[in-house]
Structures are given as structure tokens and as C-alpha cells.
N, CA, C and O atoms as CSV, one atom per row, in Angstrom:
chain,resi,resn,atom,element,x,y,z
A,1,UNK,N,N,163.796,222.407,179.300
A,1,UNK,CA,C,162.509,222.537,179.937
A,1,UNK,C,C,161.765,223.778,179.447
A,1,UNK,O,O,160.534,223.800,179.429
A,2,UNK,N,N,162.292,224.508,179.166
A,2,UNK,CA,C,161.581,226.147,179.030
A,2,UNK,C,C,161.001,226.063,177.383
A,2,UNK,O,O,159.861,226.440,177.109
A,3,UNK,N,N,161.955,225.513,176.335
A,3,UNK,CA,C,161.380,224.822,175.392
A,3,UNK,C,C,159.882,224.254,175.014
A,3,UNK,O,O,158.954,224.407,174.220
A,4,UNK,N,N,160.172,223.737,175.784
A,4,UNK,CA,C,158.551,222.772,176.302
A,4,UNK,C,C,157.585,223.755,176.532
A,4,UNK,O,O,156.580,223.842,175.827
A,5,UNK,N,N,157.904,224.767,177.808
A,5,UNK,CA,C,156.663,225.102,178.147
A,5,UNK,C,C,156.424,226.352,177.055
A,5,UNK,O,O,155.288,226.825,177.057
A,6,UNK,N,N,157.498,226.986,176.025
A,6,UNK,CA,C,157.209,227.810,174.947
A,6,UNK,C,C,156.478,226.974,174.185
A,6,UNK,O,O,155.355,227.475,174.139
A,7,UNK,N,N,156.499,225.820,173.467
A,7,UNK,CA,C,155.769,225.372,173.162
A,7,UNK,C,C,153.955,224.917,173.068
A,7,UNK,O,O,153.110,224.513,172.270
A,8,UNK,N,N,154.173,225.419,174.825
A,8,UNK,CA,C,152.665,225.093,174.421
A,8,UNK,C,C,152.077,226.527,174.769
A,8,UNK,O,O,150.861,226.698,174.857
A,9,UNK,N,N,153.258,227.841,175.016
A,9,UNK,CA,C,152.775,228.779,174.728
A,9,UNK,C,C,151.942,229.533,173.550
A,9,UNK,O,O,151.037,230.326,173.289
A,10,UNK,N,N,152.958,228.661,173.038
A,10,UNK,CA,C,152.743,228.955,170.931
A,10,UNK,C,C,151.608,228.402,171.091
A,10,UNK,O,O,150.687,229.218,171.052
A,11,UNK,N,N,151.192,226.967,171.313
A,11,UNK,CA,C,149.958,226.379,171.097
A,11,UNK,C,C,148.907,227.131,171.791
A,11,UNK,O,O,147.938,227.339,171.060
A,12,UNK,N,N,148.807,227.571,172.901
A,12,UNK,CA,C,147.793,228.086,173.443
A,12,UNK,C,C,147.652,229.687,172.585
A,12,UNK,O,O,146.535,230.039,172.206
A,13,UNK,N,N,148.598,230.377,172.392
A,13,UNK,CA,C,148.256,231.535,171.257
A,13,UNK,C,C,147.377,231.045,170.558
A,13,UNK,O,O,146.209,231.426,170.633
A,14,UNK,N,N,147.879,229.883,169.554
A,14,UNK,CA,C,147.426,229.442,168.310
A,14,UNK,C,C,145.764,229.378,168.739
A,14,UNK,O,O,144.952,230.013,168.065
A,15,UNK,N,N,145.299,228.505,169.997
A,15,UNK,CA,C,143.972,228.255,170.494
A,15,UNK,C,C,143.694,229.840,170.328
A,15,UNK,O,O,143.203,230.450,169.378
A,16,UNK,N,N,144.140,230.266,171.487
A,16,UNK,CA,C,143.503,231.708,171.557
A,16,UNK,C,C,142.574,232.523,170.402
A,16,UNK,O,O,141.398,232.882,170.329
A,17,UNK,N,N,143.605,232.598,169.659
A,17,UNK,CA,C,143.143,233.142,168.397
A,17,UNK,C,C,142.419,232.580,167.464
A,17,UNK,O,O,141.980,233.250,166.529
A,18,UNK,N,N,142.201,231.329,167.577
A,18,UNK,CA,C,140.814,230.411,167.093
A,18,UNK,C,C,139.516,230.731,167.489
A,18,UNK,O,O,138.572,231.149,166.820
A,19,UNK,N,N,139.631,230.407,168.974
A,19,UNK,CA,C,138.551,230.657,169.744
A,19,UNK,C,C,137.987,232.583,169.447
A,19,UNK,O,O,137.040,233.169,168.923
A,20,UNK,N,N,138.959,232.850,169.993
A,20,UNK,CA,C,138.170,234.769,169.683
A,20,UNK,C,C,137.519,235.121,167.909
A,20,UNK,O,O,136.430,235.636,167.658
A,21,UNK,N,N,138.643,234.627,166.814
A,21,UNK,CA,C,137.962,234.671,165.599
A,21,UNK,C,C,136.610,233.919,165.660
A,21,UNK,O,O,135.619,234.352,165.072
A,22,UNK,N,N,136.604,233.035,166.226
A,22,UNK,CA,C,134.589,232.050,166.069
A,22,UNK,C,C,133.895,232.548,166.960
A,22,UNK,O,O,132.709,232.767,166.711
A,23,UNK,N,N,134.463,232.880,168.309
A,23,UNK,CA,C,133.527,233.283,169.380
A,23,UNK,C,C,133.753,234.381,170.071
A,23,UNK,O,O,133.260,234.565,171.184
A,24,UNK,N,N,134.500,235.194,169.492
A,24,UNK,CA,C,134.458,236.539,170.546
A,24,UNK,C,C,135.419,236.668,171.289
A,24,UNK,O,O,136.078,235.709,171.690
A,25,UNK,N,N,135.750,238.393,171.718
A,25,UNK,CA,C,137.003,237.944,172.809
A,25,UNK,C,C,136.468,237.762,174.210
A,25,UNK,O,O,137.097,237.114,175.047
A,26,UNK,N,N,135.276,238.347,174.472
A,26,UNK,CA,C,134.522,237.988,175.395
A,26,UNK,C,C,134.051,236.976,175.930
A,26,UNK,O,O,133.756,236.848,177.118
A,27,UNK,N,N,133.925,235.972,174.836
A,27,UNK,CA,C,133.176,234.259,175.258
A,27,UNK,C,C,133.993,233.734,176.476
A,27,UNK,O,O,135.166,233.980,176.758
A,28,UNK,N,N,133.193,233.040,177.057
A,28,UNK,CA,C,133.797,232.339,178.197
A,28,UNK,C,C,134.902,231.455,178.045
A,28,UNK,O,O,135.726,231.104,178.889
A,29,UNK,N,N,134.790,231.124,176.759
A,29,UNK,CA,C,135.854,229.693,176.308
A,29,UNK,C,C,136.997,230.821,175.922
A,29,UNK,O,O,138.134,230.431,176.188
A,30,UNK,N,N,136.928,231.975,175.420
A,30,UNK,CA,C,138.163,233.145,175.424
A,30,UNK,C,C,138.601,233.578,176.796
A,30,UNK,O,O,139.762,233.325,177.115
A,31,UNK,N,N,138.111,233.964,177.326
A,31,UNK,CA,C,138.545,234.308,178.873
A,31,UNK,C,C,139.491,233.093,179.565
A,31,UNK,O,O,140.561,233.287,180.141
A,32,UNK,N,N,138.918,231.972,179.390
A,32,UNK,CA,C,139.404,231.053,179.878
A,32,UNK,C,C,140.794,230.327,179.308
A,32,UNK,O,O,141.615,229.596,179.863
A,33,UNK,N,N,140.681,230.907,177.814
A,33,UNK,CA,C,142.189,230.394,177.096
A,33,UNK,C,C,143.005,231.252,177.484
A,33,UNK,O,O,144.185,230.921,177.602
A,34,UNK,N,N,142.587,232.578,177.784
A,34,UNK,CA,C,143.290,233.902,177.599
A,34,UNK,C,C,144.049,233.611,179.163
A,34,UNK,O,O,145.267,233.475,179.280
A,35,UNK,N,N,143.216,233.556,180.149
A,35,UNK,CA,C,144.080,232.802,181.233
A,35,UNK,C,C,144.596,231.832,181.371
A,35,UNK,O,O,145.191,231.839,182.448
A,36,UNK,N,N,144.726,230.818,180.780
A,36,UNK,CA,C,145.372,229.624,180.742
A,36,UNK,C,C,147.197,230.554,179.456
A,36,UNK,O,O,148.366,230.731,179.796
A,37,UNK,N,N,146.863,230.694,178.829
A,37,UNK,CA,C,148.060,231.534,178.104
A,37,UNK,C,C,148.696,232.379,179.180
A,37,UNK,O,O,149.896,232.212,179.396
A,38,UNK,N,N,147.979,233.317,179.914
A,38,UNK,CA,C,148.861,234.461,181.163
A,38,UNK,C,C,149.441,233.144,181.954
A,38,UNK,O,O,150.640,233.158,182.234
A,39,UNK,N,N,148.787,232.203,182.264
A,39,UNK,CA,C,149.840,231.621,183.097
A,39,UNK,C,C,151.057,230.810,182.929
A,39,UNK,O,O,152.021,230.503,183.630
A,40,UNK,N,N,150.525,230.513,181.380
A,40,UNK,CA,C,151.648,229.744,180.531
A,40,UNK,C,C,153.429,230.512,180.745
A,40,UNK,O,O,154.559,230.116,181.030
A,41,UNK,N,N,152.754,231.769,180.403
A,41,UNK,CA,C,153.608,232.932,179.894
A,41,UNK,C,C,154.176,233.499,181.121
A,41,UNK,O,O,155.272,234.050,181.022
A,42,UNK,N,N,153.569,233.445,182.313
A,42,UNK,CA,C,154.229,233.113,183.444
A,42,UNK,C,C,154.839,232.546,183.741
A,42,UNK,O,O,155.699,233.141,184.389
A,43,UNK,N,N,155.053,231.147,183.648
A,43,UNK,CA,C,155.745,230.000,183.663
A,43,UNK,C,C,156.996,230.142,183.179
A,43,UNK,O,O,157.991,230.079,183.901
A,44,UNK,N,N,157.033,230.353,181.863
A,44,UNK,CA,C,157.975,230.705,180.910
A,44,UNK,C,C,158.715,231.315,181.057
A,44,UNK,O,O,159.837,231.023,180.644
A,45,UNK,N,N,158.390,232.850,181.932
A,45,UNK,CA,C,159.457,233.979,182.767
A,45,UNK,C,C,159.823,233.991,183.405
A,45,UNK,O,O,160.706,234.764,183.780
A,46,UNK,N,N,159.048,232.570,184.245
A,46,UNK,CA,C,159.797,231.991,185.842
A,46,UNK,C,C,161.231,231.479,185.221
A,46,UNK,O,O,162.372,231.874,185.459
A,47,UNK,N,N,160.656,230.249,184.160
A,47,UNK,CA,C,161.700,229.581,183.654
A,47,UNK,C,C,162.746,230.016,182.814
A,47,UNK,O,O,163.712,229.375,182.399
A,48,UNK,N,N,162.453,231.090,182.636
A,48,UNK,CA,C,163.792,231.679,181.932
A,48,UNK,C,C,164.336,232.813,182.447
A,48,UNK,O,O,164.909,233.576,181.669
A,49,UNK,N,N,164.243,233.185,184.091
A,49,UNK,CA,C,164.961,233.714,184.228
A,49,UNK,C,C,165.668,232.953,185.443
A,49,UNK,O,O,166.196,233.679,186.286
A,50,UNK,N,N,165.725,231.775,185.597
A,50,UNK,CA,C,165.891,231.238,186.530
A,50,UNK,C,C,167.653,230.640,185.922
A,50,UNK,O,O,168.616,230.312,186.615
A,51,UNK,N,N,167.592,230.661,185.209
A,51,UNK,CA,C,169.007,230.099,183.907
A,51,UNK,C,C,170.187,231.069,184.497
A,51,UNK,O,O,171.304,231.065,183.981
């Protein structure tokens, strides 16, 4: 399971850093990846320390 949700940690980095190189780290569509990643990455620390 924790697999998984690293996975779309990686992916949401990968977004992240799309979005800020075209639009800023400020843009709304950055803010909004940038929190969607903190919670990912939350998830992830739930799930791995729960093992």
C-alpha cells in the first residue's frame, strides 16, 4: 500500500515542478499542487510508520 501512495508522490513532485517552471511558484494551480503533494506526503508518513 505505501508503494502506491509513493507513487503518486513521485507523480505529484513531477506535476509540481511542471506547473512552477510554466507558471510560477505562486500561481494558484502551484499552491494547489503544492498542497495536494503535503498531503500526499502525509499519507505516506502515516503509512509508513504504521509497519
Amino acid at each position: 500500500m505505501c508503494t502506491d501512495i509513493w507513487k503518486e508522490v513521485e507523480k505529484l513532485q513531477l506535476e509540481l515542478h511542471d506547473v512552477v517552471s510554466k507558471k510560477g511558484i505562486g500561481s494558484p494551480e502551484a499552491i494547489r499542487v503544492s498542497q495536494d503533494f503535503r498531503e500526499k506526503m502525509d499519507e505516506y508518513r502515516r503509512c509508513s510508520t504504521q509497519r
